[in-house]
MARBA-3410 file (N, C-alpha, C, O; in Angstrom, 1 decimal):
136
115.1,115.1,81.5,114.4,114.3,82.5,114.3,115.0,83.8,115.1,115.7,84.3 ~ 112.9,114.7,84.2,113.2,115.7,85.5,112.3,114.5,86.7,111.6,113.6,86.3 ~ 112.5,114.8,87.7,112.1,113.7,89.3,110.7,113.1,88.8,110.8,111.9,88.8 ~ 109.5,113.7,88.4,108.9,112.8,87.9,108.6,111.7,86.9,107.9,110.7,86.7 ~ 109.6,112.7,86.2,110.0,111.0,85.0,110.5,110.0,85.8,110.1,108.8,85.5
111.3,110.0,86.7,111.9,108.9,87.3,110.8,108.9,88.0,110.0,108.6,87.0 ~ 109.9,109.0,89.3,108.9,108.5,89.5,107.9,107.5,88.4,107.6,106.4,88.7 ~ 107.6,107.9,87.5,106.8,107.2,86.5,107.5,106.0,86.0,106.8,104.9,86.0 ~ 109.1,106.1,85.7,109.6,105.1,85.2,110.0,104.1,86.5,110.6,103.1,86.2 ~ 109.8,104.2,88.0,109.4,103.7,88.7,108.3,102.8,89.1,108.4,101.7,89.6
107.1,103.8,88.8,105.8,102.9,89.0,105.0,103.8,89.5,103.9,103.4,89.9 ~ 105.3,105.4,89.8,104.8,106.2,90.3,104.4,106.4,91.7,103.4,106.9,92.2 ~ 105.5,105.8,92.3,105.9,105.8,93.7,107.3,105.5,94.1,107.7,104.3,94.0 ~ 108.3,106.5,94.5,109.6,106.2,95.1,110.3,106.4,96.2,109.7,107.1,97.0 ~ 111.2,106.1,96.6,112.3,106.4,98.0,113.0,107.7,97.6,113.1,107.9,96.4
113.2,108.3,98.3,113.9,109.5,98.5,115.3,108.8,98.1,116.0,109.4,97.3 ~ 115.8,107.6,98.7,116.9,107.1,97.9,117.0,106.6,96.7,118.1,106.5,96.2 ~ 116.1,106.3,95.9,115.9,106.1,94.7,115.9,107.0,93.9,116.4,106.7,92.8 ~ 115.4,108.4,94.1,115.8,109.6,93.5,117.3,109.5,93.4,117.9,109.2,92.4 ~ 117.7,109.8,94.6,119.4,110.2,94.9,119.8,109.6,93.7,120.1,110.1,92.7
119.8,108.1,94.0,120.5,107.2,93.0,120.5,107.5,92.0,121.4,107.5,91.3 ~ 119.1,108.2,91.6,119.0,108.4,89.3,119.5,109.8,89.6,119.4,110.5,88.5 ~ 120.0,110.5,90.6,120.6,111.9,90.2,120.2,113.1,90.5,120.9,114.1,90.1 ~ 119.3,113.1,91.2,118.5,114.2,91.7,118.9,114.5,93.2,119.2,113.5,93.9 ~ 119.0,115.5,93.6,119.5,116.2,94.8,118.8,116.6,95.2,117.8,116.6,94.5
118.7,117.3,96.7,117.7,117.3,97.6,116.8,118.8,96.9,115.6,118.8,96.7 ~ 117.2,119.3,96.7,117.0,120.9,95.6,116.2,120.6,94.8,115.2,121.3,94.7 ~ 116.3,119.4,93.7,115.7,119.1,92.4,113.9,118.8,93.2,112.9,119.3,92.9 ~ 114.2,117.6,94.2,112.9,117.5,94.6,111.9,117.9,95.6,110.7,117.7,95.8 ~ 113.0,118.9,96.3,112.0,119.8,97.1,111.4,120.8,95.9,110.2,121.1,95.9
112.1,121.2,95.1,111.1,122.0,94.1,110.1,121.1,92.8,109.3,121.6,92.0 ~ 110.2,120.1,92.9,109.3,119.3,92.4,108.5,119.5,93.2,107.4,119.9,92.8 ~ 108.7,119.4,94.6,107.2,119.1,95.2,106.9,120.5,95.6,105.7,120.7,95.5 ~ 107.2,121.2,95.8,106.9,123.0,95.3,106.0,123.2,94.6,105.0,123.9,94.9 ~ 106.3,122.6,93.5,105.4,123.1,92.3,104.7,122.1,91.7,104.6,122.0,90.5
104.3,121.3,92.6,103.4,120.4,92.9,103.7,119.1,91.6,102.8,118.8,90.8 ~ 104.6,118.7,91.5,104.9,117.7,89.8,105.0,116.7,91.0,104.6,115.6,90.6 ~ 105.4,116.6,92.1,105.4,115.1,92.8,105.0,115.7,94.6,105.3,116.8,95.1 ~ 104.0,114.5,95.0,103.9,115.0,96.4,104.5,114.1,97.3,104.7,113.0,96.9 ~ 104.9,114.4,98.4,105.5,113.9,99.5,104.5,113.4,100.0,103.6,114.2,100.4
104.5,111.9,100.2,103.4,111.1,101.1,103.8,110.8,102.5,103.0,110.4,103.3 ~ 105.1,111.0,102.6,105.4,110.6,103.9,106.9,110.8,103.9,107.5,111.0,102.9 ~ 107.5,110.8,105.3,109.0,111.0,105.1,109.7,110.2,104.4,110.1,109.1,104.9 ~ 110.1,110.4,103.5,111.3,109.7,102.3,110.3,108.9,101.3,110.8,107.8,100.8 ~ 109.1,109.3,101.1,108.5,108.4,100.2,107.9,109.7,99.2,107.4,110.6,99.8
108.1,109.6,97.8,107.2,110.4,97.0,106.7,109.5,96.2,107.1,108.3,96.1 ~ 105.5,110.3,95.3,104.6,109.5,94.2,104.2,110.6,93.7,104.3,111.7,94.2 ~ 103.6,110.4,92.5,103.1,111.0,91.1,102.0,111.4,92.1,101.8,110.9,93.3 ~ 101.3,112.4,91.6,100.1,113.0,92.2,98.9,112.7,91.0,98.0,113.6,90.7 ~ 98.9,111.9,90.5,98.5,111.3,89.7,98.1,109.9,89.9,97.3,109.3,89.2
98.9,109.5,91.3,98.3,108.3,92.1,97.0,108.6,92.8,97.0,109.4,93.7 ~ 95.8,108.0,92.5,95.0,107.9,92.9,94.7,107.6,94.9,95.2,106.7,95.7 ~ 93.9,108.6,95.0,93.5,109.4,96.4,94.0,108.0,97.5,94.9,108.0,98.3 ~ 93.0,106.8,97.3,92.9,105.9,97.8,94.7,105.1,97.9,95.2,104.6,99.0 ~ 95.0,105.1,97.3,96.6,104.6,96.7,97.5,105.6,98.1,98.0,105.0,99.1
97.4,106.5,98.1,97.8,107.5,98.6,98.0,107.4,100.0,99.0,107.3,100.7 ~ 96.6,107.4,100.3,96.3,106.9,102.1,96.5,105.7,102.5,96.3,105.5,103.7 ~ 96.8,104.4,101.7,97.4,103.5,101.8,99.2,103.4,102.0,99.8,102.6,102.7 ~ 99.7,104.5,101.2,101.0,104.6,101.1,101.5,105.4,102.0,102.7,105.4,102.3 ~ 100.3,106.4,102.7,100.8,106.8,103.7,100.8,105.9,105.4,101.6,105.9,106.3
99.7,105.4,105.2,99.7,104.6,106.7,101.1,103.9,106.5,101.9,103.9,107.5 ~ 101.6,103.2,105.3,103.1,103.0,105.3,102.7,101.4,104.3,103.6,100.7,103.9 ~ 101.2,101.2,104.1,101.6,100.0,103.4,101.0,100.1,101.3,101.5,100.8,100.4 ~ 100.2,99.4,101.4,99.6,99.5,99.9,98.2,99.1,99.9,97.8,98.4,100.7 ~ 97.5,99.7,98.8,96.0,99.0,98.9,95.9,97.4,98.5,96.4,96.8,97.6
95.0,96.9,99.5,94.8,95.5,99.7,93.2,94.9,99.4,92.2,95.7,99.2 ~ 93.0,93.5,99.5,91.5,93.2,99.3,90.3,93.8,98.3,90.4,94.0,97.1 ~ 89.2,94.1,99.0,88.0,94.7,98.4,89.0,96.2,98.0,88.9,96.4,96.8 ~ 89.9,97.2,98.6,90.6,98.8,98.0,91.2,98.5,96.9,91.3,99.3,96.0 ~ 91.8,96.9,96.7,92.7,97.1,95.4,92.1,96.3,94.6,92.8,96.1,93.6
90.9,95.6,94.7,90.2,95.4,93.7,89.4,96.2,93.2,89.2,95.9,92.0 ~ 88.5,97.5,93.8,88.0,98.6,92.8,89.6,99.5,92.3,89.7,100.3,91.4 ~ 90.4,99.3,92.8,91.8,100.1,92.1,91.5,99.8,90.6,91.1,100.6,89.8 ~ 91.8,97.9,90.5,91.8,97.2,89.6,91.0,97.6,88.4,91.3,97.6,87.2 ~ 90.0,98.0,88.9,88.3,98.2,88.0,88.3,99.4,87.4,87.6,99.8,86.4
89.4,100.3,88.2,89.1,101.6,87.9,87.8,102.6,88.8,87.3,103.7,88.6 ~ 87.7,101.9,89.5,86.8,102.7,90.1,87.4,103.9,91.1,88.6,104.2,91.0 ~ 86.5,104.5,91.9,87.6,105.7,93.1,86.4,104.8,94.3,85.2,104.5,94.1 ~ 87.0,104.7,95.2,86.3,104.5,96.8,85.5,105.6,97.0,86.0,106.7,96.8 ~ 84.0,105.5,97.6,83.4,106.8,98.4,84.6,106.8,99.4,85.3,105.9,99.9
84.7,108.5,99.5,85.2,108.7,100.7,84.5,108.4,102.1,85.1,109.0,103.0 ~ 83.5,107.7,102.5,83.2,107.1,103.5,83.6,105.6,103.7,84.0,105.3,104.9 ~ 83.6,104.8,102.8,84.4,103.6,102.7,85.8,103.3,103.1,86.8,104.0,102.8 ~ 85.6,102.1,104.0,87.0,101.6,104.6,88.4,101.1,103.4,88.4,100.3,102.5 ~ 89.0,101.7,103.8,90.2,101.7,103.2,91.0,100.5,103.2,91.9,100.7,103.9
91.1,99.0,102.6,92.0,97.6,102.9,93.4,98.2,102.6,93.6,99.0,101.6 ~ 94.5,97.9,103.6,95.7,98.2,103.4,96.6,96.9,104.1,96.6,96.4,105.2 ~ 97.3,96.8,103.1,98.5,95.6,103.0,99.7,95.9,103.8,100.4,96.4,102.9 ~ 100.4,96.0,105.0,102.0,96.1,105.6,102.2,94.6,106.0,101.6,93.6,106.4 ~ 103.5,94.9,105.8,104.5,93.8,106.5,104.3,93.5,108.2,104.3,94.1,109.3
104.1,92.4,107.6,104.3,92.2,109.9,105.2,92.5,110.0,105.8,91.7,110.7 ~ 106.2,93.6,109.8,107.4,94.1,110.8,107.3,95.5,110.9,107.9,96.1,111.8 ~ 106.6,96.2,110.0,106.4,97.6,109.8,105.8,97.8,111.5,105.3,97.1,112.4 ~ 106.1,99.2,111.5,106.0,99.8,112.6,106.0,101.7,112.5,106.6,102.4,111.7 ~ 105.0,102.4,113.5,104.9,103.5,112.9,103.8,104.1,111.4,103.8,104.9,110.5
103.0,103.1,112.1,102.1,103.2,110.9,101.2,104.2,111.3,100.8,104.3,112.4 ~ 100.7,105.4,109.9,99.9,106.4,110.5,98.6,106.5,110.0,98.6,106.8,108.8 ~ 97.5,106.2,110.6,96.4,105.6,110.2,95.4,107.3,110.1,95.5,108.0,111.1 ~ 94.9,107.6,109.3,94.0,108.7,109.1,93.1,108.7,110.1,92.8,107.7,110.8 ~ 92.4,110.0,110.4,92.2,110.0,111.4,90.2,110.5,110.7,89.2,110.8,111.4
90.3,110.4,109.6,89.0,111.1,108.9,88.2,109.7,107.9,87.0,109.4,107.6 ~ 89.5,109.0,107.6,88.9,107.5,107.5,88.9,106.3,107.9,88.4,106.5,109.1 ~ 89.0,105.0,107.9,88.9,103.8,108.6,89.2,102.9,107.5,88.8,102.5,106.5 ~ 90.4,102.8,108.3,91.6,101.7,107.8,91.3,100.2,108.3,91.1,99.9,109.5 ~ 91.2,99.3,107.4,91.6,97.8,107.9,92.9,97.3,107.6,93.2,97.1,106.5
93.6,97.0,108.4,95.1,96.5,108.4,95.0,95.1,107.9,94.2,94.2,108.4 ~ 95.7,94.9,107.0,96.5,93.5,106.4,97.5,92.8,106.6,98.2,92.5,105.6 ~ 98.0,92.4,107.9,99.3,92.5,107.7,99.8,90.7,107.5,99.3,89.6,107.8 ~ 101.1,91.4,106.7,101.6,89.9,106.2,103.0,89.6,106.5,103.8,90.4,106.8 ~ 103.3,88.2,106.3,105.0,88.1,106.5,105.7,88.3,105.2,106.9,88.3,105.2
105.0,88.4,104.1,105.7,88.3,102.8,105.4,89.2,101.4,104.2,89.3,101.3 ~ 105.9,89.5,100.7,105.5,90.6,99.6,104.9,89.9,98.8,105.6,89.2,98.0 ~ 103.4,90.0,98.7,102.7,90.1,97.3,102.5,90.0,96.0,101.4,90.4,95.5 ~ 103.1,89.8,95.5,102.5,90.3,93.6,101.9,91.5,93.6,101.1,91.7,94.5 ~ 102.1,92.3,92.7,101.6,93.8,92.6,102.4,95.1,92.7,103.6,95.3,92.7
101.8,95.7,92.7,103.0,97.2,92.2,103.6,97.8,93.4,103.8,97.1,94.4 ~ 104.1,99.1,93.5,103.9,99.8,94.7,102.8,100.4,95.3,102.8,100.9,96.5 ~ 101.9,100.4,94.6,100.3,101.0,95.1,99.5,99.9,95.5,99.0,100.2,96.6 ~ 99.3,99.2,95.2,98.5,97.8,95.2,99.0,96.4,94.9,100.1,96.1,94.3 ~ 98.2,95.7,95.4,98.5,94.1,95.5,98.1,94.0,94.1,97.7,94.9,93.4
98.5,92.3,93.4,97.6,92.4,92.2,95.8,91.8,92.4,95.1,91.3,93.3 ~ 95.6,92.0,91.4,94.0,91.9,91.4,93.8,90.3,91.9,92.7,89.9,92.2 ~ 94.9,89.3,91.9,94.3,87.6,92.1,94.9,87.5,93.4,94.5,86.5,94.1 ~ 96.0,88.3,94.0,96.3,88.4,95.6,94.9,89.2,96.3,94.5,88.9,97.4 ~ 94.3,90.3,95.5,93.2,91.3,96.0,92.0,90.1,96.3,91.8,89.9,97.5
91.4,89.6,95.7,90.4,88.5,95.3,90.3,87.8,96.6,89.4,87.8,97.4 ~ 91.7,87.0,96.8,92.2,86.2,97.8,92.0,86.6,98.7,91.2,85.9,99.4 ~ 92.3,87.6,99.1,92.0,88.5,100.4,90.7,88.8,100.6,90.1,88.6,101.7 ~ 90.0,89.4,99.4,88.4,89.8,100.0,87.5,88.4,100.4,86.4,88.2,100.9 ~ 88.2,87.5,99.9,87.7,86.2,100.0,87.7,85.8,101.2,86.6,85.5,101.7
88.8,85.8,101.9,89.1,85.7,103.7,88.5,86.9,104.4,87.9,86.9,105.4 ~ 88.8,88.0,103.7,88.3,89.3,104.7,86.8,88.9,105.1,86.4,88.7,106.2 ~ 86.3,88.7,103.8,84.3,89.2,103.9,84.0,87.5,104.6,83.0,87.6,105.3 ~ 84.5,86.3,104.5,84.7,85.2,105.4,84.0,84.5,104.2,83.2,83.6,104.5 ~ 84.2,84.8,103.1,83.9,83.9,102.1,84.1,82.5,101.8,83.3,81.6,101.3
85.6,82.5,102.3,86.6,81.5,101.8,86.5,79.9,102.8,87.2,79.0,102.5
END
């Protein structure tokens, strides 16, 4: 088993302590991300590089894709890279790092969602584009 199996059997996004825990040392995953099997999205956060672009820049501003982003997630679609990015944090997060090449809409909430570590689920996503676009 090596750091990205434990990412996958994670959900393809983890803590730097979550490694620790399944056994991996700081050695095992700096050469993971060396040789590119997992990327470092931010400090103490890795994911499968296999996570999709959009997923990514969500996980890096520090939250997850949200609304209209995590319902083409859902579909399978990829975002134009000119398209605004919907991103889900906690009303307490802090330190959020917002790209500076795209345009982020912030979500923020007091409570955790339904859905993975990359995204909301598709009937929290719905919900949201429903209030976002002033549908609702």
């Amino acid at each position: 088993m090596l750091p990205q199996d434990t990412l996958a059997r994670l959900g393809g996004v983890a803590r730097r302590a979550e490694l620790i825990e399944a056994g991996w040392w700081d050695e095992h995953i700096e050469m993971a991300v060396t040789f590119r099997r997992i990327v470092r999205v931010r400090k103490g956060l890795y994911a499968l590089p296999t996570v999709c672009a959009e997923g990514l820049v969500a996980l890096k501003v520090g939250g997850r894709l949200a609304c209209v982003s995590a319902l083409a997630h859902h579909e399978g679609r990829c975002a134009d890279p000119a398209e605004v990015i919907h991103v889900e944090v906690r009303s307490t997060a802090s330190r959020l790092r917002l790209p500076v090449d795209r345009t982020v809409v912030v979500h923020w909430t007091r409570r955790r969602h339904a859905g993975s570590r990359v995204t909301v689920s598709e009937t929290v996503a719905r919900a949201q584009a429903a209030c976002c676009r002033g549908l609702a």
